[in-house]
C-alpha angles and dihedrals in degrees: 000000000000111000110229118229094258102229091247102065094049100115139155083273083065109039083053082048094053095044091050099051101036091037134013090270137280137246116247094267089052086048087054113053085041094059089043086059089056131220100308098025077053091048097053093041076069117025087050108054095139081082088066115078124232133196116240105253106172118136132256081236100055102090136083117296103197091159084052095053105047087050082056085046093049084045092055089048094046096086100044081046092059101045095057087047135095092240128140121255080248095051090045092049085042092055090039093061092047089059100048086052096048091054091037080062092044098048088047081056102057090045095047083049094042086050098050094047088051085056099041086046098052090046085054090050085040100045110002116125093244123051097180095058084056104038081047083045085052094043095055100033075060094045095042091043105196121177125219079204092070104021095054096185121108091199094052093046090052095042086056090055096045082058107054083049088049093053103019094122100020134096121323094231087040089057094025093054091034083065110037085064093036107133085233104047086041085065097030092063099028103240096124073070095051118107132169093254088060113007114205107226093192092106101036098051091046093045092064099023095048107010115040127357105013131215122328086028102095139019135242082251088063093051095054096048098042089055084052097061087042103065115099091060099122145168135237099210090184093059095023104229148098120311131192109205103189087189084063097054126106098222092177122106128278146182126229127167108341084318133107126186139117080276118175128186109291087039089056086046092052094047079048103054086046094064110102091220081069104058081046097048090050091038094048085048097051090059094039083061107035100030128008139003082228134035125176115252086240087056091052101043086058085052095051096038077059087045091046100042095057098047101276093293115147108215095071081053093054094049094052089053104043083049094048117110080219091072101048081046111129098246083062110043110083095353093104118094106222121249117239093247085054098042094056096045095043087050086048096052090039088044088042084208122137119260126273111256110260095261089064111037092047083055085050098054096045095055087057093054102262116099109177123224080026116083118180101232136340088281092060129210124343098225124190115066085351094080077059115079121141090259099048084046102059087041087060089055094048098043085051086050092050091046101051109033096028135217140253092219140342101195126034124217091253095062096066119130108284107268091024102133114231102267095046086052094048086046082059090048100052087041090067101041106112125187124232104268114259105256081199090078083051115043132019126225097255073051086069102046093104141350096258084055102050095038086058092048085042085047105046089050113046095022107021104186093004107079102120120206083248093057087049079054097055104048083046092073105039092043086045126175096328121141085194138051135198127215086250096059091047080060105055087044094061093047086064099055092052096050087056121109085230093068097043085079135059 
């Protein structure tokens, strides 16, 4: 069974705790009010973010573009039309060069499209009203892995996402059945390409290996069958959404997982999310993510009998384990190493700086090994010291560098795209200039009146619970004796203590 905080040890450590883990952290005032709702009042601030109220922010771009792909259609057909034509080997090369520009444009587009939803995306995680729809919305975009470089479609990119956010905190089938006939995973895994002649068993070994049950839990013979029932899912490219093709569908019997029947897709996803092993592997995966690289079996099995016993929702689940004494444990508490994508928008709320325009933050979150919209693999990405090598380390110094003290300008006109005229390059450039961050939103000026003073503000905001006597020390002696600080020495002050170890982790 699952240990309830006791009332008595809910504190200010845990409320950061809380906001850290269940969001990307919180300022002292945020802390704060969090701490004054107390542990369950806290918990549903967060669990229940459907209450607070949100403002529409899809893009003018986010629908379905029939006129555009059958343009991307006529482009594929052009060579093998020109081969079969009279034309003159001018005419061909001539053709040949409109082409190339028309999917030259195309291909500007996506990326123009992939960049600004990155960015939307990261100012929703930053300032939205609910920071548990978005960390969710994190968590599945990295367990249904799903990759921009394959997909090659912007809108089916952002349709996936929007559904991750729709569902985040929903029912298991709902989620589980939403993304198996999602237009980008269709294309991701292949099964738009899966027939009853040659089933493609892409989707249907994932499915049990990364996203439900895990390995040992299923035979070859699963897969196969699996794959079988599944044919049929399909995929309409010209509007650009799900198709059911009954002709493609294998009708005959088969066998998974101890189960016959005439089963078809929805039928295999159902006899999937009933296996026990299921409510465990997705149980074992949210506290992974939102609380410990480990977690004892017996831990886990509390978490999925929850999981179980209110019809395989999650956010029952969520609640049980944002209320448990074992999450606010002290082999939990500060012992995660921030993701990228953590790491910049925490930075972001502490700093309480805008964001960085998209061309800039997506760049920020690349150089410290996360690219959104880009996962490395199906498996998606490792997560815990992996996100720590020597070069994303040293990224992490130099971005809190940039954040903090600014910079006149991170890209200079000359480092445009090739082909990209002046002005559009100079546009680039201002785009990347960032100011030094007001220390006024972060300290007040009492805050100011001596070293001790100022370390402790500096302290209870960036490593709550975590300033060591040695870190007092260093900023000692780079503060010095000093009765007045400039804005100049705040800052420095701040970019220590976010080139520390100790920050690296939440």
């Amino acid at each position: 069974m699952l240990s309830p905080l006791p009332a008595a040890k809910w504190d200010y450590a845990c409320a950061a705790h809380l906001y850290n883990r269940a969001g990307f952290g919180g300022t002292p005032a945020e802390i704060e009010a969090l701490l004054g709702m107390g542990l369950d009042g806290a918990v549903s601030y967060f669990v229940d973010y459907e209450k607070i109220p949100e403002t529409e922010d899809r893009p003018d771009w986010a629908k379905p573009d029939p006129a555009r792909n059958e343009r991307v259609r006529d482009l594929k057909q052009m060579p093998r039309q020109a081969m079969s034509s009279d034309l003159t080997e001018e005419q061909k090369q001539e053709d040949a060069e409109k082409r190339r520009k028309a999917v030259q444009e195309i291909q500007r587009n996506q990326v123009r499209d992939l960049q600004e939803m990155r960015g939307q995306w990261l100012q929703r995680m930053a300032q939205g009203p609910r920071p548990l729809q978005e960390k969710l919305t994190l968590f599945w975009h990295g367990h249904f892995a799903t990759s921009a470089i394959k997909v090659r479609d912007a809108y089916f990119m952002w349709l996936q996402i929007d559904t991750f956010r729709r569902l985040a905190s929903g029912q298991w089938l709902d989620m589980l059945s939403a993304v198996a006939t999602d237009p980008a995973m269709l294309v991701w895994l292949d099964q738009a390409q899966s027939r009853k002649e040659h089933p493609n068993e892409n989707f249907a070994r994932e499915c049990m290996e990364l996203f439900t049950l895990g390995e040992g839990h299923y035979t070859e013979k699963d897969v196969t069958e699996a794959a079988r029932a599944m044919t049929g899912w399909s995929l309409d490219r010209i509007q650009e959404e799900y198709h059911y093709r009954d002709r493609m569908h294998d009708a005959g019997v088969k066998t998974v997982l101890g189960r016959t029947g005439h089963f078809d897709g929805p039928e295999i996803l159902k006899i999937i999310v009933a296996q026990p092993q299921a409510a465990r592997f997705i149980s074992g995966k949210l506290w992974k993510f939102f609380a410990s690289e480990s977690g004892e079996p017996a831990l886990i099995e509390a978490l999925a009998d929850v999981f179980r016993s209110k019809d395989n929702q999650f956010k029952p689940l969520l609640r049980a384990m944002f209320r448990s004494e074992e999450f606010y444990a002290g082999s939990v508490v500060g012992a995660q190493v921030k993701s990228p994508v953590h790491w910049l928008v925490g930075a972001i709320r502490l700093l309480e700086r805008p964001m960085p325009p998209p061309i800039v933050s997506t760049e920020m979150i690349k150089s410290l090994g996360q690219d959104l919209l880009m996962p490395p693999n199906v498996k998606g990405w490792d997560g815990g010291l992996s996100w720590i090598t020597t070069n994303t380390l040293l990224a992490r110094y130099n971005q809190a560098a940039t954040l903090v003290l600014g910079q006149g300008n991170l890209g200079a006109p000359g480092g445009g795209r090739p082909g990209q005229n002046m002005a559009a390059q100079l546009a680039n450039a201002a785009a990347r200039r960032m100011d030094p961050v007001d220390v006024n939103s972060i300290v007040s000026l009492s805050d100011r009146r001596d070293a001790e003073t100022l370390i402790t503000a500096l302290g209870q905001r960036f490593m709550p619970g975590q300033l060591t006597d040695q870190h007092r020390q260093v900023l000692r002696d780079f503060l010095g004796s000093r009765t007045e600080f400039q804005d100049t020495d705040v800052r420095h002050a701040i970019r220590l203590l976010m080139c520390t170890p100790e920050y690296q982790v939440t």
